[in-house]
N, CA and C atoms as a LAMMPS dump frame, in Angstrom:
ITEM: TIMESTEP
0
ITEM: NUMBER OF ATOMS
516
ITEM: BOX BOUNDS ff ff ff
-5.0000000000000000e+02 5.0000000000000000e+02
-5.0000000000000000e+02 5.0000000000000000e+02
-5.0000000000000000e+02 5.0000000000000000e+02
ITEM: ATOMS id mol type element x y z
1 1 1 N 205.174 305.615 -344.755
2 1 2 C 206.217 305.246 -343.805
3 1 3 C 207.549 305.777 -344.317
4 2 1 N 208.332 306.111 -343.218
5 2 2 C 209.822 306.607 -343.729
6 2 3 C 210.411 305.496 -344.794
7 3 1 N 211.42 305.614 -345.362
8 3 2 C 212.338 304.934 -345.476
9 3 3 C 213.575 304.688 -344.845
10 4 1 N 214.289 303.246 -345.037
11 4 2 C 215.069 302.965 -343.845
12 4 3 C 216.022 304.313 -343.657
13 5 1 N 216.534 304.894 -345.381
14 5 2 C 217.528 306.163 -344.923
15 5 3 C 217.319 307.475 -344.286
16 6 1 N 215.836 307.427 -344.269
17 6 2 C 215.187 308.906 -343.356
18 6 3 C 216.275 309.183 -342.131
19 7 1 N 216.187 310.417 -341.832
20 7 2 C 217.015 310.191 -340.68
21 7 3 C 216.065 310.017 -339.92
22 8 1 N 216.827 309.809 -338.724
23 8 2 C 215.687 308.626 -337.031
24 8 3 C 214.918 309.647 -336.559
25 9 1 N 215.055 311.105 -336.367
26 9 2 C 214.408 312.089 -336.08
27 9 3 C 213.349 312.103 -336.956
28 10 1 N 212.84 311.954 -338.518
29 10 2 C 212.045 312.369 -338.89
30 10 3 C 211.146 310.744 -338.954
31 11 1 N 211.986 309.792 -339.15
32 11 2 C 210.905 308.746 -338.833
33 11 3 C 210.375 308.831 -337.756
34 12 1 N 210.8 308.943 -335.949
35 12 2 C 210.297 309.094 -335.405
36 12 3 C 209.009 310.393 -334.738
37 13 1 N 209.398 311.252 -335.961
38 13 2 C 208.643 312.266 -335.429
39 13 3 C 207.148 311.943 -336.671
40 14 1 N 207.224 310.942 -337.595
41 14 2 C 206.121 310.523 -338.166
42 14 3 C 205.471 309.394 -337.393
43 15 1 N 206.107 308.592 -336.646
44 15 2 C 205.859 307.466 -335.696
45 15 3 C 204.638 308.202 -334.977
46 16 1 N 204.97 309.639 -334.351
47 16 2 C 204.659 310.496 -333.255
48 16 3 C 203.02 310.807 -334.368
49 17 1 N 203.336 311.17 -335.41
50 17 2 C 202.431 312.111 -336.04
51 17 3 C 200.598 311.019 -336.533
52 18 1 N 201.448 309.498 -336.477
53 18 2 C 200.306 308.507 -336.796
54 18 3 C 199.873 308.363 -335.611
55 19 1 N 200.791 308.172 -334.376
56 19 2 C 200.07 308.11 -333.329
57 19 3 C 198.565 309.093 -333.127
58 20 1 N 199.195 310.488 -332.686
59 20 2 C 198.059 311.162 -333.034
60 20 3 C 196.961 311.444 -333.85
61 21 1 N 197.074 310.865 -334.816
62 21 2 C 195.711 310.652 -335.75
63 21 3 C 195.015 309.595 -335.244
64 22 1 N 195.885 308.458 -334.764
65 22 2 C 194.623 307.171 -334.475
66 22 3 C 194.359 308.22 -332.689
67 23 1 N 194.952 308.319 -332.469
68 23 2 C 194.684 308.737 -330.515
69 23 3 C 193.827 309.781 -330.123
70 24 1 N 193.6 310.25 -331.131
71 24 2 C 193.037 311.529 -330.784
72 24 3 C 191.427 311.326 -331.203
73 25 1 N 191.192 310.607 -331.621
74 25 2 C 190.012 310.542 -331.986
75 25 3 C 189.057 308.972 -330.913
76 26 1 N 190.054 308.571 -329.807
77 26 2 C 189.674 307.647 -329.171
78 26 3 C 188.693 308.171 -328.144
79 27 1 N 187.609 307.719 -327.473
80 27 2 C 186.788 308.274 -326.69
81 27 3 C 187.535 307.975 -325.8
82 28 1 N 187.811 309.29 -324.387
83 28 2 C 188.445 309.626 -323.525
84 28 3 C 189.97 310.161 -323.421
85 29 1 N 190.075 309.937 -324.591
86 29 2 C 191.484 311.326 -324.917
87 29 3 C 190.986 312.526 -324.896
88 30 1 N 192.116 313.454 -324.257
89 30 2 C 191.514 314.894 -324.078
90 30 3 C 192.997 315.671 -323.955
91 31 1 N 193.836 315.215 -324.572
92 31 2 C 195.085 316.152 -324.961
93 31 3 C 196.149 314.94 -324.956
94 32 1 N 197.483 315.266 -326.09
95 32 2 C 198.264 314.911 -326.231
96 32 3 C 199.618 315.438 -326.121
97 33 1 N 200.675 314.978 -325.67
98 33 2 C 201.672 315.984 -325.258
99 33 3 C 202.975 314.826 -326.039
100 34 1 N 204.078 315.728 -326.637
101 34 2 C 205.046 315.271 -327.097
102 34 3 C 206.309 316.009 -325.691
103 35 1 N 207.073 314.96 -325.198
104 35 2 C 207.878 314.83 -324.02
105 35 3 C 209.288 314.238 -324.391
106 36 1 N 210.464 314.164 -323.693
107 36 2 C 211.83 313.309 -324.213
108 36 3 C 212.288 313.879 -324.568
109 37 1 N 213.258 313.254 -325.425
110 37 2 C 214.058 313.527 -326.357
111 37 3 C 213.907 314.393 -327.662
112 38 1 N 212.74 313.363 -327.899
113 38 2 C 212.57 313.942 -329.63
114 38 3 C 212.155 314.827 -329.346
115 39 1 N 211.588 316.137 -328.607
116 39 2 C 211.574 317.351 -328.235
117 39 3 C 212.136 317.95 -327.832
118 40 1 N 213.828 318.045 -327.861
119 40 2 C 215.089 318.564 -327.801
120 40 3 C 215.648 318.128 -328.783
121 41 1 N 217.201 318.727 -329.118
122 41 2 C 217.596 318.967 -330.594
123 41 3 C 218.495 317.629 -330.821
124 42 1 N 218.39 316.585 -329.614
125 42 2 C 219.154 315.763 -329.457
126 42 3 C 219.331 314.997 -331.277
127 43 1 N 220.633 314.601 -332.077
128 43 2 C 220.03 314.18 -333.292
129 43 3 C 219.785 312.581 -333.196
130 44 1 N 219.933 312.103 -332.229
131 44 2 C 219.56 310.647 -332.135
132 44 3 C 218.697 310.059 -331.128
133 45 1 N 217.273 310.436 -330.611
134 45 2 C 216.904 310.676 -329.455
135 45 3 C 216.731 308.705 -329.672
136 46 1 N 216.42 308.163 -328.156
137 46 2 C 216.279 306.885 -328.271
138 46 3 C 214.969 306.604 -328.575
139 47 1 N 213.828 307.681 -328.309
140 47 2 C 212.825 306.316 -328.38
141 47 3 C 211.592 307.873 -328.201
142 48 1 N 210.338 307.691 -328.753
143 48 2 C 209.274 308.551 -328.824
144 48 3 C 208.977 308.504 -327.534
145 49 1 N 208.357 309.72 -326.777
146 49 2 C 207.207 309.387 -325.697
147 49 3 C 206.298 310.462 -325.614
148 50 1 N 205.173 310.244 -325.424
149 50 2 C 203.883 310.808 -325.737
150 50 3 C 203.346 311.117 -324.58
151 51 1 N 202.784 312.104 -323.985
152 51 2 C 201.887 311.636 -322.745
153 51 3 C 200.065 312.258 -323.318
154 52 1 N 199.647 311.374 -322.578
155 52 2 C 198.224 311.432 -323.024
156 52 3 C 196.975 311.463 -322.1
157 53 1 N 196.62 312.682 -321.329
158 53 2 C 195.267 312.653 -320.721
159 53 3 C 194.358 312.226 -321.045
160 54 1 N 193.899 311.374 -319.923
161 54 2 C 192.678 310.114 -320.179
162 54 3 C 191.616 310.43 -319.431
163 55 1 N 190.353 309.871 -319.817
164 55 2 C 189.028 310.205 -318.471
165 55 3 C 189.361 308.544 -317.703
166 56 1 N 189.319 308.8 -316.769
167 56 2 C 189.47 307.673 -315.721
168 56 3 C 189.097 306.907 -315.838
169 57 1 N 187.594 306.476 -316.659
170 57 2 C 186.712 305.436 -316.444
171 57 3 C 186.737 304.942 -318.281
172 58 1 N 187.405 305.676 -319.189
173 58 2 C 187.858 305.352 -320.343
174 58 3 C 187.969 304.066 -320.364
175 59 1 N 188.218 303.296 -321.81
176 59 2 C 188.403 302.083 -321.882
177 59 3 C 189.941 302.239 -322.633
178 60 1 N 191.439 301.473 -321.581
179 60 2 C 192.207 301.716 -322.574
180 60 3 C 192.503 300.83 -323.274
181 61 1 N 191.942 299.843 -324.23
182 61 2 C 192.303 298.572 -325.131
183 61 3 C 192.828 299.649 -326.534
184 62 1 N 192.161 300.776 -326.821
185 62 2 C 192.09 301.735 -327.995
186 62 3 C 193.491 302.15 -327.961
187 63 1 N 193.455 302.896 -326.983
188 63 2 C 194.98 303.452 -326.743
189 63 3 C 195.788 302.813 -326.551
190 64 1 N 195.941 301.752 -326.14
191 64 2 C 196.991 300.456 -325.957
192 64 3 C 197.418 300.183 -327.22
193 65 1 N 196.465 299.777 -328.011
194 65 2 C 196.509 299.098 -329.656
195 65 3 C 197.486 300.485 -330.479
196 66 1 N 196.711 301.664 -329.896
197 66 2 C 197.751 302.76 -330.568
198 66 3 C 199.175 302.749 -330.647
199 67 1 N 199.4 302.817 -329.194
200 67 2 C 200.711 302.456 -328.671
201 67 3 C 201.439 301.21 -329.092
202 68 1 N 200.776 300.209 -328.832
203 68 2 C 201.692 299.127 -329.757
204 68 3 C 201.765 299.446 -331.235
205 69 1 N 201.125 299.856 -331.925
206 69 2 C 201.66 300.865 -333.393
207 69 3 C 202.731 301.453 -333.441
208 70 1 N 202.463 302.755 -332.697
209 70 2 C 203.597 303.542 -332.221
210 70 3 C 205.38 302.539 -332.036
211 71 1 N 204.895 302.104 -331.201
212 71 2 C 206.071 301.248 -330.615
213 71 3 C 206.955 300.35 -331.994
214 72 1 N 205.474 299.963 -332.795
215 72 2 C 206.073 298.98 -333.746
216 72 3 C 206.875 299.725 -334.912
217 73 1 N 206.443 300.648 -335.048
218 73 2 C 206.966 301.831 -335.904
219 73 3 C 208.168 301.762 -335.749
220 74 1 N 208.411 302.187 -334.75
221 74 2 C 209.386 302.821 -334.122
222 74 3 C 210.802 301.849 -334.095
223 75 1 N 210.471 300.269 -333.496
224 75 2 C 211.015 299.328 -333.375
225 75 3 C 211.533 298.929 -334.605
226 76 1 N 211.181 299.516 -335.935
227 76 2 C 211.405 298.877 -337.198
228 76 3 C 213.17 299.548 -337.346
229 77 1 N 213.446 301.069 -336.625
230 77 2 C 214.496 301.474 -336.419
231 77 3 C 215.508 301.234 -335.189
232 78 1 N 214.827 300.351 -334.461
233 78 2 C 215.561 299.956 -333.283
234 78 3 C 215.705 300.576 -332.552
235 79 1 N 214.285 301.442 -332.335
236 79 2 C 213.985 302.783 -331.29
237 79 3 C 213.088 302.495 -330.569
238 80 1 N 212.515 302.671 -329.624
239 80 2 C 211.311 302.649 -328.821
240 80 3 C 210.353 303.912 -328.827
241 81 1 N 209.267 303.533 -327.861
242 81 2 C 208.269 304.64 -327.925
243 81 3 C 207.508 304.216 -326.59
244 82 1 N 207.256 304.974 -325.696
245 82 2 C 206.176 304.648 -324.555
246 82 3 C 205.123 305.937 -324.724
247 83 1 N 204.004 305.44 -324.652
248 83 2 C 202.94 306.257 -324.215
249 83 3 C 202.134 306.533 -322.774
250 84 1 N 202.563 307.459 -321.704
251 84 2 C 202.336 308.043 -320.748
252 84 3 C 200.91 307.998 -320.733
253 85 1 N 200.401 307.826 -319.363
254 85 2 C 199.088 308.099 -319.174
255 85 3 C 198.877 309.195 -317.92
256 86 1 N 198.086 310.456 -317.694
257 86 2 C 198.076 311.473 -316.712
258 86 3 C 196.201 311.355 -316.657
259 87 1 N 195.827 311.804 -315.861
260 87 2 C 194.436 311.765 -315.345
261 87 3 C 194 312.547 -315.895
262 88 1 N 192.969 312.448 -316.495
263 88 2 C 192.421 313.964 -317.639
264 88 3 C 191.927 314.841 -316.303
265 89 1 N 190.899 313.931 -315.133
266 89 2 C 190.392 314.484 -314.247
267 89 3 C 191.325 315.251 -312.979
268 90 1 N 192.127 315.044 -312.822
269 90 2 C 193.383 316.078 -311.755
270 90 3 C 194.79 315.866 -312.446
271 91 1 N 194.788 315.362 -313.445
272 91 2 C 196.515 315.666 -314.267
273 91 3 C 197.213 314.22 -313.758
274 92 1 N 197.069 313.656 -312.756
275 92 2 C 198.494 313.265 -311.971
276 92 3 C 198.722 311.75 -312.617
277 93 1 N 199.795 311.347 -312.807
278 93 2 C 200.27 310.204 -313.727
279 93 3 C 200.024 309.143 -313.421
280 94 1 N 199.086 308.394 -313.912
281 94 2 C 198.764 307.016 -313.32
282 94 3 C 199.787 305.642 -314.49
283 95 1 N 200.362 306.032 -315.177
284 95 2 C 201.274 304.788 -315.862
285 95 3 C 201.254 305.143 -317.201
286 96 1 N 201.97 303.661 -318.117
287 96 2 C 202.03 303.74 -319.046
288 96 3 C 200.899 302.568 -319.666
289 97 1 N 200.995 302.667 -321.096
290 97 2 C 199.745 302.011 -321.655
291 97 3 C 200.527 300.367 -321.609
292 98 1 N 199.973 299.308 -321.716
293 98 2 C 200.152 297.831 -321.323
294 98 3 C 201.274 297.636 -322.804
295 99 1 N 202.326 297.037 -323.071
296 99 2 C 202.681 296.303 -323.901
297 99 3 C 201.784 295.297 -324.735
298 100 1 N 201.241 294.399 -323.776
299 100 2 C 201.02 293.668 -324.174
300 100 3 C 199.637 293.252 -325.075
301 101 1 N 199.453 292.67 -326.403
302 101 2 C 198.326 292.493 -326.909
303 101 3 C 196.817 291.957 -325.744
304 102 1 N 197.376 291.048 -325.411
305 102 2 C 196.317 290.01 -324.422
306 102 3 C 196.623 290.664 -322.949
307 103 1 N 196.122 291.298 -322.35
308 103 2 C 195.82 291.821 -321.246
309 103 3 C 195.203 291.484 -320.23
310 104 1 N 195.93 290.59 -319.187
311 104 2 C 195.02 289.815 -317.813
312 104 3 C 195.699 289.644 -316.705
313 105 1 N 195.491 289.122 -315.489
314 105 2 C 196.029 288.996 -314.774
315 105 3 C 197.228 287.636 -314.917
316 106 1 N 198.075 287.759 -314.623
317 106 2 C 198.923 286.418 -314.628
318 106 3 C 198.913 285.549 -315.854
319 107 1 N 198.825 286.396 -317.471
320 107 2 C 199.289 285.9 -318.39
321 107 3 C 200.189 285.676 -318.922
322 108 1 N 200.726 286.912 -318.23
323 108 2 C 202.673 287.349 -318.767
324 108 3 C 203.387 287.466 -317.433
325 109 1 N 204.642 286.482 -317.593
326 109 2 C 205.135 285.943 -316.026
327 109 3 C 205.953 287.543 -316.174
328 110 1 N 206.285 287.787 -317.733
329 110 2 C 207.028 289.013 -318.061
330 110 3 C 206.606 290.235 -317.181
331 111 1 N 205.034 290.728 -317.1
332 111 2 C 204.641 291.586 -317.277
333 111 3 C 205.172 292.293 -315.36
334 112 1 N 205.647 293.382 -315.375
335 112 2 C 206.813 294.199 -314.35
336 112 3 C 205.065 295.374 -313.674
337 113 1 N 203.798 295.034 -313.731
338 113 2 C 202.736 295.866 -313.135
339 113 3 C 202.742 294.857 -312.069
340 114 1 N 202.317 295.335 -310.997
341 114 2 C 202.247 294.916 -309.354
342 114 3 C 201.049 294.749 -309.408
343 115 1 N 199.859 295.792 -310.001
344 115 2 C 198.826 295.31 -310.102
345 115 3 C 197.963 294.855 -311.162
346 116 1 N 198.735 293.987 -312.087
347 116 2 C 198.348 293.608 -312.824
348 116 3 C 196.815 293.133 -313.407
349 117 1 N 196.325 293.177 -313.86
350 117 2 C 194.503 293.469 -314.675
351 117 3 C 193.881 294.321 -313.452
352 118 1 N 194.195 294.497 -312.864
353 118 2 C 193.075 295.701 -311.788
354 118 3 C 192.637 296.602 -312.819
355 119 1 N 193.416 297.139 -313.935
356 119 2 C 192.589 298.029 -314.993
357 119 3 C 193.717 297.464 -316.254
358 120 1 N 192.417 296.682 -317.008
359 120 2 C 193.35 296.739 -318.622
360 120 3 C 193.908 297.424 -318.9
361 121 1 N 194.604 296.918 -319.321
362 121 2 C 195.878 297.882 -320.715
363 121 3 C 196.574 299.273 -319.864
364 122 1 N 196.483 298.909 -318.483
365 122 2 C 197.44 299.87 -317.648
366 122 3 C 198.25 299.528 -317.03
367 123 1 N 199.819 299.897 -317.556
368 123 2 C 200.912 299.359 -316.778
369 123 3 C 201.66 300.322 -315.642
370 124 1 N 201.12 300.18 -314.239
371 124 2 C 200.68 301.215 -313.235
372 124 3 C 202.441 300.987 -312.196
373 125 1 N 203.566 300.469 -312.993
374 125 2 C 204.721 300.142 -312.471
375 125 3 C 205.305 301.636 -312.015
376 126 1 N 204.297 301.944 -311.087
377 126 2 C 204.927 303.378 -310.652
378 126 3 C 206.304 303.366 -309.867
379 127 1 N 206.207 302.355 -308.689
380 127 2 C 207.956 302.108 -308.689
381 127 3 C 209.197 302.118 -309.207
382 128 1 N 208.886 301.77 -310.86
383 128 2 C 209.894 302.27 -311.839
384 128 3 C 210.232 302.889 -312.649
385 129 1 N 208.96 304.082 -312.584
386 129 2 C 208.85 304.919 -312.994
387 129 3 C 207.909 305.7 -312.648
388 130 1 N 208.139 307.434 -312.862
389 130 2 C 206.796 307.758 -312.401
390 130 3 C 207.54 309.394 -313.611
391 131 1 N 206.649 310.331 -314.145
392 131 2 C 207.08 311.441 -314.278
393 131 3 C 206.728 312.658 -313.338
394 132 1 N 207.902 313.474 -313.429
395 132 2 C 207.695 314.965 -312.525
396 132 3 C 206.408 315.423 -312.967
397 133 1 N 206.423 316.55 -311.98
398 133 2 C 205.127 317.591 -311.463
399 133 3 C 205.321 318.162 -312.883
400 134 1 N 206.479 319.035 -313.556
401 134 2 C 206.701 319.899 -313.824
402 134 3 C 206.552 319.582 -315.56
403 135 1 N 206.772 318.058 -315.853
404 135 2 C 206.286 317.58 -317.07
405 135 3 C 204.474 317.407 -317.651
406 136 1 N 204.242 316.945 -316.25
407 136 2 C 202.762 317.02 -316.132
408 136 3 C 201.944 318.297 -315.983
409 137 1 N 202.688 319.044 -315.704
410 137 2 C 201.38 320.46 -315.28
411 137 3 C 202.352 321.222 -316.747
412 138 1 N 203.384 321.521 -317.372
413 138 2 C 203.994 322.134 -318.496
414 138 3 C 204.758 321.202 -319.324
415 139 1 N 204.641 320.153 -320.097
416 139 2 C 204.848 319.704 -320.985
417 139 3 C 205.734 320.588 -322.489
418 140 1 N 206.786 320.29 -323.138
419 140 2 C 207.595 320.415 -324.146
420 140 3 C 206.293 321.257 -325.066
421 141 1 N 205.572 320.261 -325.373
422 141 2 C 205.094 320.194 -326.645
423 141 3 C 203.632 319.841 -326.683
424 142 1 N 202.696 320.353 -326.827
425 142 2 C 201.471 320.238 -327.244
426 142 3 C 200.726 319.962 -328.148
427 143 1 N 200.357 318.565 -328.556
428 143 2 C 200.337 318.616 -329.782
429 143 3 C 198.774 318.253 -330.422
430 144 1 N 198.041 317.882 -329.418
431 144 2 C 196.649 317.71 -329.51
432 144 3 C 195.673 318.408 -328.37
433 145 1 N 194.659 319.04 -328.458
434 145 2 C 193.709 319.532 -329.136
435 145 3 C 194.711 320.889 -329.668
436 146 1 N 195.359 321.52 -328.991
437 146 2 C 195.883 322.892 -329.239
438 146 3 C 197.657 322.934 -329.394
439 147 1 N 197.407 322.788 -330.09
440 147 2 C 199.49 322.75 -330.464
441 147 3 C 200.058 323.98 -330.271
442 148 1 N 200.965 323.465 -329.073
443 148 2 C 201.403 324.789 -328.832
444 148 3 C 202.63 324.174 -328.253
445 149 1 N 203.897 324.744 -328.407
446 149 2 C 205.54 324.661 -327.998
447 149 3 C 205.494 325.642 -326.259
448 150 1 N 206 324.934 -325.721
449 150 2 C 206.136 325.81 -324.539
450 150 3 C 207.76 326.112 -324.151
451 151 1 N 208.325 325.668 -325.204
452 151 2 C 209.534 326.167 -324.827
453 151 3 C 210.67 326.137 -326.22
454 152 1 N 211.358 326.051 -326.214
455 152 2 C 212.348 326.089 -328.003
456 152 3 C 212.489 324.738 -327.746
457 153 1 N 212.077 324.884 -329.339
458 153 2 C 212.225 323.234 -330.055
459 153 3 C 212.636 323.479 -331.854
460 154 1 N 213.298 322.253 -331.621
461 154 2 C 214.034 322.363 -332.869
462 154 3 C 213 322.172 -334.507
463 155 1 N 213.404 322.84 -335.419
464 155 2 C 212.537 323.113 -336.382
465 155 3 C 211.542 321.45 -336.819
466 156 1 N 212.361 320.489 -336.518
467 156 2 C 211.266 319.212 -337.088
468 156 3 C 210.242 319.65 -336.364
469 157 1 N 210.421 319.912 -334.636
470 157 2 C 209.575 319.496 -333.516
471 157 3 C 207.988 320.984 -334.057
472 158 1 N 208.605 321.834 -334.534
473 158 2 C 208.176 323.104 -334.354
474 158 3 C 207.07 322.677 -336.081
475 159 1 N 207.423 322.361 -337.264
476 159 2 C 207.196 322.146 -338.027
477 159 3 C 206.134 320.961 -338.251
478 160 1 N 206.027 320.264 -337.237
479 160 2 C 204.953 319.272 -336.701
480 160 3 C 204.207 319.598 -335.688
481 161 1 N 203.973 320.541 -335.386
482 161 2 C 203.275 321.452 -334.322
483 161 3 C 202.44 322.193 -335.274
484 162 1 N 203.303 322.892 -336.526
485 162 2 C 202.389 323.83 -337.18
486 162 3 C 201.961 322.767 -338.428
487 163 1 N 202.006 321.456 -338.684
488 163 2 C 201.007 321.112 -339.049
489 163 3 C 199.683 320.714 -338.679
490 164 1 N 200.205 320.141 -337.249
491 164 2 C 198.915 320.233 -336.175
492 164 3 C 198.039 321.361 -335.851
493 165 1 N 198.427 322.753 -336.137
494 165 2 C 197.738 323.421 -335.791
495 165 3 C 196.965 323.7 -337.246
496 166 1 N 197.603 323.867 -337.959
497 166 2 C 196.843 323.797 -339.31
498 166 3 C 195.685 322.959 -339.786
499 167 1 N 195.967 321.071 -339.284
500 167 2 C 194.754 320.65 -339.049
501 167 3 C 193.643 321.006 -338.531
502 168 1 N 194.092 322.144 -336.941
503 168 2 C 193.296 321.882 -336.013
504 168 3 C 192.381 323.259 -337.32
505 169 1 N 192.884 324.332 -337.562
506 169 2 C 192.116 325.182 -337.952
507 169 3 C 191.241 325.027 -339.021
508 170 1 N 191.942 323.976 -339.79
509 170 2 C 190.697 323.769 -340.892
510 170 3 C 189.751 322.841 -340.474
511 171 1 N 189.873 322.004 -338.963
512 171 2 C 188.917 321.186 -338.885
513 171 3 C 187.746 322.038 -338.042
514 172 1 N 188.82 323.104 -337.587
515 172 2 C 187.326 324.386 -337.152
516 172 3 C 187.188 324.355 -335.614
């Protein structure tokens, strides 16, 4: 883990880097994309966000649990982190992963999903959010199965790409 004096860019871009080790190996992940801030040279971005193609019929309790990692990480600097969900099967953005540990209908008076437990650990508040076409079909940053930059990124962003790809080659 960083230390508190790391700067916020490189803690968060290790926040980013554990994510992908637990996420990528979840059954029904099938690519990971680094999006936001921390993929521009911004030096204080607010908060990680990930997007992550899923198979539809996946179970997301795995990826949820990731994400609250992520998040907790992150929160230790008084940053956030959301993890995006896109359809592995046609791309198109169905939400973000649930906050919450315990996942049901009408547990959390908190919880801002309309359709709350229709699918665990999916917070489908497309009303208040939704991402563009243009994030979803070309994404910043590629960072699982095939790491690849699709556009200039600043040397952390680029330097965590080519360790990803370095994994990917020795894992063959």
């Amino acid at each position: 883990m960083s230390s508190p004096a790391a700067p916020i860019r490189d803690h968060l871009l290790l926040a980013v880097r554990q994510f992908v080790d637990r996420a990528r190996v979840i059954p029904g992940v099938r690519r990971i994309a680094l999006i936001g801030s921390l993929a521009t040279a911004k030096p204080d971005p607010k908060d990680a966000d990930v997007l992550v193609w899923f198979d539809d019929d996946a179970d997301l309790a795995p990826l949820a649990d990731a994400g609250r990692k992520l998040k907790g990480t992150t929160q230790q600097r008084n940053h956030g982190a959301d993890v995006f969900i896109a359809s592995a099967a046609d791309g198109r953005y169905v939400g973000r992963t649930c906050r919450y540990r315990d996942c049901q209908p009408g547990i959390r008076m908190s919880c801002r999903t309309p359709t709350c437990g229709r699918r665990e650990y999916l917070c489908d508040d497309l009303q208040n959010l939704t991402l563009g076409a243009n994030v979803l079909a070309s994404p910043p940053v590629d960072l699982w199965p095939s790491p690849t930059c699709h556009t200039r990124v600043p040397a952390d962003v680029e330097a965590l790409v080519d360790a990803f790809r370095t994994e990917a080659a020795r894992l063959g």
